[in-house]
ZAMARGU-4260 file (C-alpha; in steps of 0.2 Angstrom, whole numbers, plus 5000, padded with zeros to 4 digits):
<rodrens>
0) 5097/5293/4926 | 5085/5297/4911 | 5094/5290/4899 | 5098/5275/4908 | 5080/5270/4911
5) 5078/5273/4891 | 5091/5259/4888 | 5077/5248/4899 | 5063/5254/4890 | 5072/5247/4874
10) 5076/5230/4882 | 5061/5230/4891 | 5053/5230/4872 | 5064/5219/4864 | 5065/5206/4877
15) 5044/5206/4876 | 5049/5201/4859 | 5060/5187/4862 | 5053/5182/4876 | 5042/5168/4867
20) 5039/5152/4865 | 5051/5151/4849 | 5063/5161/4854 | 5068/5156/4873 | 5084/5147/4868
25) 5089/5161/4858 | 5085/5172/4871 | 5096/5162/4883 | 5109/5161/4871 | 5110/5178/4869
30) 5109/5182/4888 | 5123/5172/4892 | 5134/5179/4879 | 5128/5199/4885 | 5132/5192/4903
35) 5149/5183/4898 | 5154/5200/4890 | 5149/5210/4906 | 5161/5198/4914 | 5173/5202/4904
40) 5170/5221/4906 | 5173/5219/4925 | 5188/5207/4924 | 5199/5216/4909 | 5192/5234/4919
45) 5189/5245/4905 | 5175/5253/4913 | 5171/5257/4932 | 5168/5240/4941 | 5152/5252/4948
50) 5145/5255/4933 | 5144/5237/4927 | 5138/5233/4944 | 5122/5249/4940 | 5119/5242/4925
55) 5118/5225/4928 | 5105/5231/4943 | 5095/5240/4932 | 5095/5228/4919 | 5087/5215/4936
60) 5072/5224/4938 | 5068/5220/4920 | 5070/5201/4925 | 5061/5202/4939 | 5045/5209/4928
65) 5047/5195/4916 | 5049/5181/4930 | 5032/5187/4935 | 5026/5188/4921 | 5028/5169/4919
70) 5027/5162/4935 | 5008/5170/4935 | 5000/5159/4921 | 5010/5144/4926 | 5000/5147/4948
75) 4984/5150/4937 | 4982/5136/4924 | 4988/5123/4937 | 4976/5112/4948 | 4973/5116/4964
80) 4984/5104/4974 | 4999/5112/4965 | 4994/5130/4969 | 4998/5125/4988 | 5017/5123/4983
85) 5016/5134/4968 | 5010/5151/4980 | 5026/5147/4988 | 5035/5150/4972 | 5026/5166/4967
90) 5028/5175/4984 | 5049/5168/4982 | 5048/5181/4967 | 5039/5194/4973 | 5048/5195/4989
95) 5065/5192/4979 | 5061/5208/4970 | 5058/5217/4984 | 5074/5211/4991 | 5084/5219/4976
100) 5076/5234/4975 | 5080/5237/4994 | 5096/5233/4991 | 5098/5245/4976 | 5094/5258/4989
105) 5106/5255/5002 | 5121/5253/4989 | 5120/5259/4972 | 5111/5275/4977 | 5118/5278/4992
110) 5137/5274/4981 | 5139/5261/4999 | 5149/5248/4990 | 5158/5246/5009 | 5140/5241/5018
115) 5139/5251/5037 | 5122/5249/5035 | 5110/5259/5051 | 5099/5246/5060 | 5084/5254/5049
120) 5092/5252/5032 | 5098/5234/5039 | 5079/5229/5042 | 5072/5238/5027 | 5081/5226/5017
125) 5082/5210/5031 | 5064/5209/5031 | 5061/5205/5009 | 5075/5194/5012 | 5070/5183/5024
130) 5054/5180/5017 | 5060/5175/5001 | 5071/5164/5009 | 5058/5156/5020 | 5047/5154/5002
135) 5058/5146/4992 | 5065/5135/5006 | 5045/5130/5007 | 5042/5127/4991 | 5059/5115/4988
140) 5051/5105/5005 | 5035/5103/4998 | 5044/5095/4981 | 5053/5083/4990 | 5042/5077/5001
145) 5028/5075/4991 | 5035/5070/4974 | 5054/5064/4977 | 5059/5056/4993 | 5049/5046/5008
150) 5049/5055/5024 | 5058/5044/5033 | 5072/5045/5018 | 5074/5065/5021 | 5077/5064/5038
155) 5091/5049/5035 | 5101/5064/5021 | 5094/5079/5035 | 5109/5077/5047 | 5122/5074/5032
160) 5117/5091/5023 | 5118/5098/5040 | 5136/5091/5046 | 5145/5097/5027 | 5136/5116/5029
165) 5141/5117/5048 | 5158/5113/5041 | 5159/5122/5027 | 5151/5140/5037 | 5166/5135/5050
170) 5180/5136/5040 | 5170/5150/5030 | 5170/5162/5043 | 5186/5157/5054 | 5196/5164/5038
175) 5189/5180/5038 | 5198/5195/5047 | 5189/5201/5063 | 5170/5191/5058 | 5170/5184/5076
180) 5181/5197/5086 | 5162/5203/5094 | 5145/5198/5090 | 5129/5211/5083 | 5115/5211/5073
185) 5123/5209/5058 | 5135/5196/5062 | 5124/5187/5069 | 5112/5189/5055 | 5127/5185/5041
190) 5130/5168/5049 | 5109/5163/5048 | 5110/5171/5031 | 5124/5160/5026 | 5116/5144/5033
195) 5099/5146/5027 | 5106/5149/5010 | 5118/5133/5010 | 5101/5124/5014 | 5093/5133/5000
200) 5105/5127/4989 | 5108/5108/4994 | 5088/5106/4992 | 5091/5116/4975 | 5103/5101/4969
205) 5093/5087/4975 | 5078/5094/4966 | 5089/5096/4952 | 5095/5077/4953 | 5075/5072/4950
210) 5070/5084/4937 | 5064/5080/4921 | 5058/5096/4914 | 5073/5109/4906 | 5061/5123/4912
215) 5063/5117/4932 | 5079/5111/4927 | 5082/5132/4924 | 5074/5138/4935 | 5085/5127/4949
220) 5101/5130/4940 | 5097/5150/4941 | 5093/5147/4962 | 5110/5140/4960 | 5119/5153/4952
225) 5110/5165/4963 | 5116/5158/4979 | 5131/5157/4974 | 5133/5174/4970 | 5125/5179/4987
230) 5138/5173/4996 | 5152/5184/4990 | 5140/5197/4996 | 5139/5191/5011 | 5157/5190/5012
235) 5159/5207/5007 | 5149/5214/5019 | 5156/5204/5035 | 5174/5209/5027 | 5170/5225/5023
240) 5180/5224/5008 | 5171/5226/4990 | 5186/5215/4980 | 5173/5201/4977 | 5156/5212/4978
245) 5157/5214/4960 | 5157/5196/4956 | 5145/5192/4969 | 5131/5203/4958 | 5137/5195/4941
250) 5133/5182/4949 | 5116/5186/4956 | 5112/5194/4940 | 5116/5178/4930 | 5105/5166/4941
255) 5090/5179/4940 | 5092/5177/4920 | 5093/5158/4920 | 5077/5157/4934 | 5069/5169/4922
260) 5072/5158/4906 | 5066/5141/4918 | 5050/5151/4922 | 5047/5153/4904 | 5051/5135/4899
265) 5038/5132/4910 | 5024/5143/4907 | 5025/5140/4888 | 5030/5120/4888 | 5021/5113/4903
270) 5004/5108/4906 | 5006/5114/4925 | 5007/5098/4933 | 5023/5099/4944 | 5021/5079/4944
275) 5027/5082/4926 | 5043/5091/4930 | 5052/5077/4939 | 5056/5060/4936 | 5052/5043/4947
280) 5064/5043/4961 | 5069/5025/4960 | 5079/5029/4942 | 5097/5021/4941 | 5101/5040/4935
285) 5093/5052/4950 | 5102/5036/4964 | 5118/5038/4955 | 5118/5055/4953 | 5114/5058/4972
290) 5124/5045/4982 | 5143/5053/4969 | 5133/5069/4975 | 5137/5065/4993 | 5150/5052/4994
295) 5160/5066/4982 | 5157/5080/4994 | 5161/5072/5010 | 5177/5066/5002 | 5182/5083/4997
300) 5177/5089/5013 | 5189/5076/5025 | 5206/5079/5013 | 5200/5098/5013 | 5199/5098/5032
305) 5217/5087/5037 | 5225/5099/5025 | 5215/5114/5036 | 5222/5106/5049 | 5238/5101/5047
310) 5246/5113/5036 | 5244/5134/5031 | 5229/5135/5019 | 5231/5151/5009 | 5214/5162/5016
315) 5210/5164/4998 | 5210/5146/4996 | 5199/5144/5012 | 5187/5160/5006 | 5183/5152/4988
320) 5179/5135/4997 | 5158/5140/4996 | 5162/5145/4976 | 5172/5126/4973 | 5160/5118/4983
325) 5146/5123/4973 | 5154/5122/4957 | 5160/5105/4960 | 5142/5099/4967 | 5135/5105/4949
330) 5146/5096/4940 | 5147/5080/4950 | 5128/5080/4951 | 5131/5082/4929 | 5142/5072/4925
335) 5135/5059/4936 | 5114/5061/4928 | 5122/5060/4911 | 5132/5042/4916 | 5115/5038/4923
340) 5107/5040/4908 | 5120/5031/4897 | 5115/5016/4908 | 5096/5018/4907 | 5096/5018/4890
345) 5098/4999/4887 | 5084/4998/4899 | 5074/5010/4887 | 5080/4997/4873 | 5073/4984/4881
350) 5056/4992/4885 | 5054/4996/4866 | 5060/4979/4860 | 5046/4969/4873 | 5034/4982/4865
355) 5037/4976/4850 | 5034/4958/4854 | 5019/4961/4863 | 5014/4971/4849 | 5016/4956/4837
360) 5029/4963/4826 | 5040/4956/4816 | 5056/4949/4825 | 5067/4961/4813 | 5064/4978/4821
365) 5070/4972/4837 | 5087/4982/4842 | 5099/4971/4849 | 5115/4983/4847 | 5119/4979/4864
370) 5138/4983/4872 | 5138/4974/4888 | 5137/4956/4890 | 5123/4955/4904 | 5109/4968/4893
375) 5114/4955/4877 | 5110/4939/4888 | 5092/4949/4895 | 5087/4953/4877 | 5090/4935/4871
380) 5081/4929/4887 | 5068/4938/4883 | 5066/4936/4866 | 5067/4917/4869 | 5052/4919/4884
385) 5040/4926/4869 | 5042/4912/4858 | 5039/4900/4871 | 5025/4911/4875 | 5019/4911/4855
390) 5024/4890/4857 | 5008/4890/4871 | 4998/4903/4863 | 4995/4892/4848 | 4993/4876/4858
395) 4979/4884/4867 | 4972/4890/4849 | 4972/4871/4844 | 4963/4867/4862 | 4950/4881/4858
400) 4946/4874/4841 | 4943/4855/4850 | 4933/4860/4862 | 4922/4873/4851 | 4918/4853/4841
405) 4917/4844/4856 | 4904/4856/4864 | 4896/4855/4846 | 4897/4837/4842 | 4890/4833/4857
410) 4874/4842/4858 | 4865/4830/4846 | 4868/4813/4857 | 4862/4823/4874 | 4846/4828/4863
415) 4843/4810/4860 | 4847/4804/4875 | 4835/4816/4883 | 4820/4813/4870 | 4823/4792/4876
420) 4821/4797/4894 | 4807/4807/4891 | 4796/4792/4885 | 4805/4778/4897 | 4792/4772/4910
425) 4803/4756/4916 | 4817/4763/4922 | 4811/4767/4940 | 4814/4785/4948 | 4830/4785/4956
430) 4839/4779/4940 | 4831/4791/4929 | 4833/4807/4940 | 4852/4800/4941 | 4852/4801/4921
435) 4843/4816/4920 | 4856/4824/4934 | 4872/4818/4923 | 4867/4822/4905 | 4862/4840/4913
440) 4879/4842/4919 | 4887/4837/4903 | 4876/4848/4895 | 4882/4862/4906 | 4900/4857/4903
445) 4896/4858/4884 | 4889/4876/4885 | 4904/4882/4897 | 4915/4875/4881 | 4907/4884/4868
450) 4906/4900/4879 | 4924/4901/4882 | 4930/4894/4864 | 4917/4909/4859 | 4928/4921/4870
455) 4944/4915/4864 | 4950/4906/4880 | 4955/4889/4882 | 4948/4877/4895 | 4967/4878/4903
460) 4965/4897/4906 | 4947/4896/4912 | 4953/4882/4925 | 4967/4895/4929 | 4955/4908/4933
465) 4938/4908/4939 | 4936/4926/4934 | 4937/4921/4918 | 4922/4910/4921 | 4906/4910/4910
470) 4897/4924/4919 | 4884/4913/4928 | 4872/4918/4942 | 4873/4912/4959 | 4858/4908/4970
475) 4854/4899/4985 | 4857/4881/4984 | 4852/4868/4994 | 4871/4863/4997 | 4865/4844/5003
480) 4857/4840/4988 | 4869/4847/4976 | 4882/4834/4989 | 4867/4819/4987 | 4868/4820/4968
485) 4888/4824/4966 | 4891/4808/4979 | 4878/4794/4970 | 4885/4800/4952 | 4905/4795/4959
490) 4897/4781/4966 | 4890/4772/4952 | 4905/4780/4943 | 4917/4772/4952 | 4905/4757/4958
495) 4919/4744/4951 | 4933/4749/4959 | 4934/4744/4978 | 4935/4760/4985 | 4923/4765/4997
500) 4914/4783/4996 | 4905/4788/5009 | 4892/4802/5015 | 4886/4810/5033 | 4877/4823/5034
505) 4873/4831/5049 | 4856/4833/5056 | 4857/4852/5057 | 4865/4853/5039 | 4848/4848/5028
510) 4841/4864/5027 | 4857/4875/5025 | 4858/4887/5008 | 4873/4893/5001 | 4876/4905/4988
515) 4884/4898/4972 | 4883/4895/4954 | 4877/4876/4952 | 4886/4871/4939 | 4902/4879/4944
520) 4900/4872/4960 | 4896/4854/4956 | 4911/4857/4945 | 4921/4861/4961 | 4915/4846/4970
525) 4919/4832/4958 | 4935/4839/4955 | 4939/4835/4972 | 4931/4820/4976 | 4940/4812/4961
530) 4957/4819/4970 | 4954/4809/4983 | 4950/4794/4974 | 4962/4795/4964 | 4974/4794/4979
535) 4968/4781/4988 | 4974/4764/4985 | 4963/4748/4984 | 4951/4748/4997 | 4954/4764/5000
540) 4940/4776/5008 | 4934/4794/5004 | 4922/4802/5019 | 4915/4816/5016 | 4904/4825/5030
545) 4893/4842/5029 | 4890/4851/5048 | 4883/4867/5050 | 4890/4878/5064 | 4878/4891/5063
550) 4890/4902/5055 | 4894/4893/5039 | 4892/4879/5031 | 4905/4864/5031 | 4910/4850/5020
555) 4924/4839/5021 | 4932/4828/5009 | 4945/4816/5017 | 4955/4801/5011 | 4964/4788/5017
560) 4978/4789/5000 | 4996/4793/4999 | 4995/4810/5006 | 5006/4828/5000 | 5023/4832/5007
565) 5024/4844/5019 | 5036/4855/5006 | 5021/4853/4992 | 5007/4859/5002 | 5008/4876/4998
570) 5010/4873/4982 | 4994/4862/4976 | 4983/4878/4975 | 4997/4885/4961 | 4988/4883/4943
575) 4995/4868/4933 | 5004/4862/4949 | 5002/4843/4950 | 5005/4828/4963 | 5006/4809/4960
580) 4992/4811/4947 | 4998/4804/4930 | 4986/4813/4919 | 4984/4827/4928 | 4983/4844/4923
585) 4985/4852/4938 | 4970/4865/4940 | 4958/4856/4951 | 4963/4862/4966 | 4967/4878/4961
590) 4951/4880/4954 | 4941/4876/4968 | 4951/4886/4978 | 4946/4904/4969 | 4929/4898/4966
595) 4928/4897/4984 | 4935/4913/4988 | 4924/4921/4976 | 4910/4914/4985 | 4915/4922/5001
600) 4919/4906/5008 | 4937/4897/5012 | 4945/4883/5009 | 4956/4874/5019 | 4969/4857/5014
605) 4977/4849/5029 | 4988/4833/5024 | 5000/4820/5030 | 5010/4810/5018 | 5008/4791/5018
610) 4991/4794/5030 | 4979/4804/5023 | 4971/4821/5016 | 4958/4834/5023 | 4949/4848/5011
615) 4937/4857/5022 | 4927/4869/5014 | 4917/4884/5022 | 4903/4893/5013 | 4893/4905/5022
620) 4873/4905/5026 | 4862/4912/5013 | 4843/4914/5018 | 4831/4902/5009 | 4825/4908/4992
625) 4807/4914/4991 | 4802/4898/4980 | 4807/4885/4997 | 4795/4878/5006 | 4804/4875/5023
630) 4788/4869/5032 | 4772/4863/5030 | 4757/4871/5041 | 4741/4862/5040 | 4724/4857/5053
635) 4720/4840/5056 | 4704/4842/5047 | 4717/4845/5031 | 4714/4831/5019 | 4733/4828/5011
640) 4732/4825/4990 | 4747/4818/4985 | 4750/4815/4966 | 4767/4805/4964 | 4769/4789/4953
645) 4784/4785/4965 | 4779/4771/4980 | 4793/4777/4988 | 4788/4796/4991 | 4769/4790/4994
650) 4778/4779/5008 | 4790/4794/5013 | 4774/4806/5016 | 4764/4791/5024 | 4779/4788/5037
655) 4778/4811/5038 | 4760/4814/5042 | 4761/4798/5053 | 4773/4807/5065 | 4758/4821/5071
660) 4744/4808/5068 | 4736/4814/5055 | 4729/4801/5042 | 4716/4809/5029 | 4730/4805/5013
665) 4722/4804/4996 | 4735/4794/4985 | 4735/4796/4965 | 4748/4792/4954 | 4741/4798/4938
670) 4732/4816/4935 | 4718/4811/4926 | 4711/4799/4944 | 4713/4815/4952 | 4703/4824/4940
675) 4689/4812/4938 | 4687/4813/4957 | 4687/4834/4955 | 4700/4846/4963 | 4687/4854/4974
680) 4677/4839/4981 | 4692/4840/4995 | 4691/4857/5006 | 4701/4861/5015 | 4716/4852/5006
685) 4733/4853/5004 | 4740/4846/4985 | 4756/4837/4985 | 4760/4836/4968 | 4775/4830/4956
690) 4783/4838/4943 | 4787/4825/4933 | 4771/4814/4927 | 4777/4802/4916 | 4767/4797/4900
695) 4755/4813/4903 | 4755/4826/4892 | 4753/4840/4908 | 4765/4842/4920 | 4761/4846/4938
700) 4765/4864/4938 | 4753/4864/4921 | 4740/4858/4935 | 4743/4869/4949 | 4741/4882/4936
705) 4724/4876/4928 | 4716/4871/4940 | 4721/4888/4953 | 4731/4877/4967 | 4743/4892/4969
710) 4738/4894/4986 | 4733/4878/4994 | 4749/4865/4982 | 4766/4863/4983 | 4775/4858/4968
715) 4786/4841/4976 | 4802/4839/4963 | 4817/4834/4959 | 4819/4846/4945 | 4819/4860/4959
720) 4836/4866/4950 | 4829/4870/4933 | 4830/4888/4933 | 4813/4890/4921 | 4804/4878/4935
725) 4810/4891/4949 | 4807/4907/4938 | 4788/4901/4934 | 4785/4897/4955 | 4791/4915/4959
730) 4781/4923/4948 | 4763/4913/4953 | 4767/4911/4971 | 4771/4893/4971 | 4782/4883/4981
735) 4792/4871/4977 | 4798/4855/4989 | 4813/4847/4984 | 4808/4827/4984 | 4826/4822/4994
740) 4820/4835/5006 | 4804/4828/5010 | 4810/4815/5026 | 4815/4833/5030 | 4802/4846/5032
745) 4795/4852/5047 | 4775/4848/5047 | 4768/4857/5059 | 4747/4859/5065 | 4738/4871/5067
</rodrens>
């Protein structure tokens, strides 16, 4: 006895020694050899088949220290979701342990090879064992649920693993003598025992199929091995023969050795993660290797069955049939990961070669030493799809470049144009806000070309995605006067064809803000207005309504033109996709519709070839915007100033303050009357005053500030959109009236 614990002392400290991170493949190396030579030892019979069978026990207590050892570190340096599965493992060793040394017990130092086993010797060993079983059969269900198959795909393999193991435990125990003659404990106990381990191991190889990490790839193959050898025990002790004992515990002992080595894999080459150990569960090498798993097995089960059937089976052949069964499942499930891998590495191939064209690389390092015909026609297909894609790249440089000069070159005309208009006092109001309102928005368009040419984006791909847009603020807009100016700019843009364009808005719709970018959204707008026009034949008509349903806020754009096919309309919204439009591009529609979108809002095409087409869009309500004035409160004793060099606002405010009777209106059209007469010599007053005052050197605004108005004016414009306008207002308090509004406002008396 003492000098047999010596001889573990001394492997005990050498296999402390080999036992790192270097060494583990030569310590597996060398394990196998010692354990081929045992083998040999209890074949050939040269010594007592009981003493290899004591010294191979002896020598698995020192696996067992090792195992936990490793499996500690590995339970420890993982993250907390994985200590939930990875306790499942630790308690499988500790428990597995236990199990051995109960059984050392009850056979080697008892000398029971024959088990007769008492009912207390039977639980003192029962109770390790079906705790371990219990843990490890946790730990493998908590793998496959959670990192290989779907719920729903277990329970589809479930009854399939359960037919073969019913099968194979019938045929099992039918060929031994005298196993079913009566029932007891320990029959009944050898049959669960049996069951439960065939379990073990069919979710052992499944697991096996997924992993990626040689350390849980041991560590399985050992669970294996150690099955395996389990069931020659069992058998030995059902039979009451000990002819296979032997081999049962080389067996056992082998698979402790190879779980032992997997452990150490791990705890040395793993980050912990047991995400890490496995591989996706999709891979042409884990489906493959499963379904030749299966369809294999249940073919070698249906010949082995008829021939069970039909003809004398030798018993010996019938009592081996676990042993073959597991056998041939390790090598199908092999053989059938390493064909899976021969035909996932073309796909690898063709994963490096597009990173290498992403990359920019040179064409050259591209591997196209392909074998079969179908992976040589995907490479050149591919290959061809980045040239194309370099052929666009380049075209879209060569668009960037123009539109960078365009947006520059055209900065110094709009300049002039502006510094004319400035000092024009012939052309009346309505023409010159028109011209103001259409060199503004080509000067947006300008700056919305220099910012993406600045980016590196073409004007195709900013069309394409609005995500991609100059990052521009949205605010409240007034929607109908954004629709107002849009409308009379096509108008006189189209005033020499014959087509009619038409505007009604609805009476509850004037005072209706939405939340939008302007220029983006007049962008929107004329995009879709000039669809419709340019479907429409001669004398064609384009009506375009706003409602308000309290909800959102409705405009629709209808046309009496050629209409879409019923098989295009789902396709106008695509980028670049085009309909009956000779020029077109193809990035209208789509446009609008993201904008829209992004907006919150919705966009709806509705059309009918050869009659007409319908673009309703929805924006939802915003509240007004601090600088609105929504309404005008004033007593009758009020005297109204109003500075505006337009007769036709003077006439708009008369025909305004008419409707409650009130008729104290001071008129000026130039500041310097109003100052002559003095700003205080009215009280209490109410200033109406314009922005705009043409041929002075002050604005109204410049007044309202001078002279204190803050409280008692509001600023009447049509430069209410000029973001500098509305940022000075905020700040003093002032409000600003748009002048479309003005027929309107709510005047209300105190």
């Amino acid at each position: 006895m003492l000098h047999s614990f010596l001889l573990c002392f001394i492997c005990f400290s050498m296999l402390k020694k080999f036992l790192k991170n270097k060494y583990l493949n030569f310590s597996l190396v060398f394990f196998l050899i010692t354990w081929s030579s045992l083998l040999g030892l209890e074949i050939e019979k040269k010594i007592s088949s009981n003493q290899v069978m004591l010294l191979v026990a002896k020598f698995e207590f020192l696996v067992h220290i090792f195992s936990m050892f490793f499996i500690l570190p590995i339970y420890f340096k993982s993250k907390s979701p994985d200590r939930r599965i990875l306790k499942w493992l630790v308690l499988t060793n500790i428990f597995l342990f236990a199990n051995d040394l109960t059984y050392y017990i009850s056979v080697h130092l008892s000398n029971r090879y024959i088990l007769s086993a008492s009912l207390f010797t039977f639980l003192l060993g029962y109770i390790p064992y079906l705790i371990w079983i219990f843990s490890i059969i946790v730990f493998l269900l908590y793998i496959l649920k959670k990192h290989i198959l779907s719920l729903f795909d277990f329970y589809k393999a479930l009854p399939i693993f359960i037919s073969i193991n019913l099968l194979i435990t019938f045929l099992f125990f039918s060929s031994i003598n005298n196993s079913f003659q009566f029932f007891s404990w320990e029959n009944i106990s050898h049959v669960v025992s049996f069951l439960s381990e065939f379990f073990i191991f069919d979710l052992a190889l499944v697991c096996f199929i997924y992993s990626e990490e040689k350390g849980f790839s041991c560590l399985l193959l050992g669970l294996l091995a150690l099955i395996s050898g389990d069931f020659f025990v069992n058998y030995s002790f059902i039979s009451q023969t000990s002819s296979l004992l032997h081999y049962g515990e080389m067996l056992w002992f082998l698979g402790l050795v190879i779980m032992m080595h997997g452990l150490a894999f791990l705890r040395y080459n793993t980050a912990g993660d047991i995400i890490s150990w496995l591989s996706q569960n999709n891979s042409i090498k884990n489906n493959l290797a499963f379904w030749c798993f299966i369809t294999s097995i249940i073919i070698f089960l249906f010949f082995f069955t008829i021939c069970y059937l039909v003809s004398d089976l030798n018993i010996h052949s019938i009592l081996l049939l676990p042993l073959i069964i597991m056998m041939y499942s390790v090598i199908i499930v092999v053989v059938s990961i390493q064909i899976g891998k021969k035909y996932e590495s073309p796909f690898r191939k063709l994963t490096d070669n597009v990173r290498i064209l992403m990359s920019g690389y040179s064409k050259q390092k591209i591997d196209e030493s392909f074998v079969l015909h179908e992976f040589v026609f995907l490479q050149k297909f591919i290959t061809e799809a980045f040239e194309v894609k370099e052929q666009k790249e380049r075209a879209q440089q060569a668009l960037i470049n123009i539109a960078a000069q365009v947006a520059h070159d055209i900065r110094s005309p709009l300049a002039a144009i502006n510094t004319v208009m400035s000092n024009l006092m012939t052309i009346p109001e309505r023409q010159r806000i028109m011209i103001r309102n259409a060199t503004t928005r080509i000067n947006d368009i300008a700056n919305n070309l220099l910012s993406q040419s600045k980016l590196g984006t073409s004007t195709l791909e900013t069309h394409n995605s609005v995500s991609e847009e100059t990052n521009e603020e949205t605010y409240p807009e007034l929607i109908f006067l954004i629709l107002e100016n849009i409308i009379s700019e096509k108008r006189f843009e189209y005033y020499k064809s014959s087509i009619q364009i038409n505007l009604d808005i609805s009476s509850k719709a004037y005072n209706c803000f939405a939340k939008v970018g302007l220029s983006s959204f007049k962008r929107v707008l004329s995009n879709l207005i000039n669809n419709s026009v340019e479907a429409v034949r001669s004398n064609g008509v384009v009506n375009i309504t706003m409602n308000n349903d309290g909800f959102y806020i409705k405009i629709s754009i209808e046309d009496n033109g050629c209409g879409i096919p019923n098989e295009l309309l789902p396709r106008v919204i695509e980028p670049g996709f085009s309909h009956n439009k000779k020029n077109g591009v193809g990035y209208g529609l789509s446009y609008a519709k993201q904008y829209v979108d992004k907006t919150g809002g919705a966009m709806d095409i509705r059309s009918t070839e050869g009659i007409g087409t319908i673009i309703t869009i929805s924006l939802p309500h915003s509240t007004f915007p601090v600088w609105f004035c929504d309404s005008i409160s004033i007593s009758l004793n009020h005297t109204i100033i109003i500075l505006d060099d337009d007769i036709s606002i003077q006439d708009a405010w008369k025909t305004k303050f008419k409707e409650i009777n009130h008729s104290s209106l001071m008129y000026y059209s130039n500041s310097s009357d109003l100052i002559k007469n003095g700003f205080n010599s009215y009280h209490p007053a109410l200033y109406l005053i314009d922005f705009e005052l043409v041929g002075e050197n002050k604005n109204g605004l410049d007044l309202i500030e001078e002279f204190h108005l803050n409280d008692h004016a509001i600023l009447v414009t049509t430069c209410f959109e000029d973001s500098y306008i509305r940022s000075r207002c905020i700040n003093n308090n002032i409000r600003i009236l748009p002048k479309a509004y003005v027929p309107y406002i709510n005047i209300q008396t105190l």
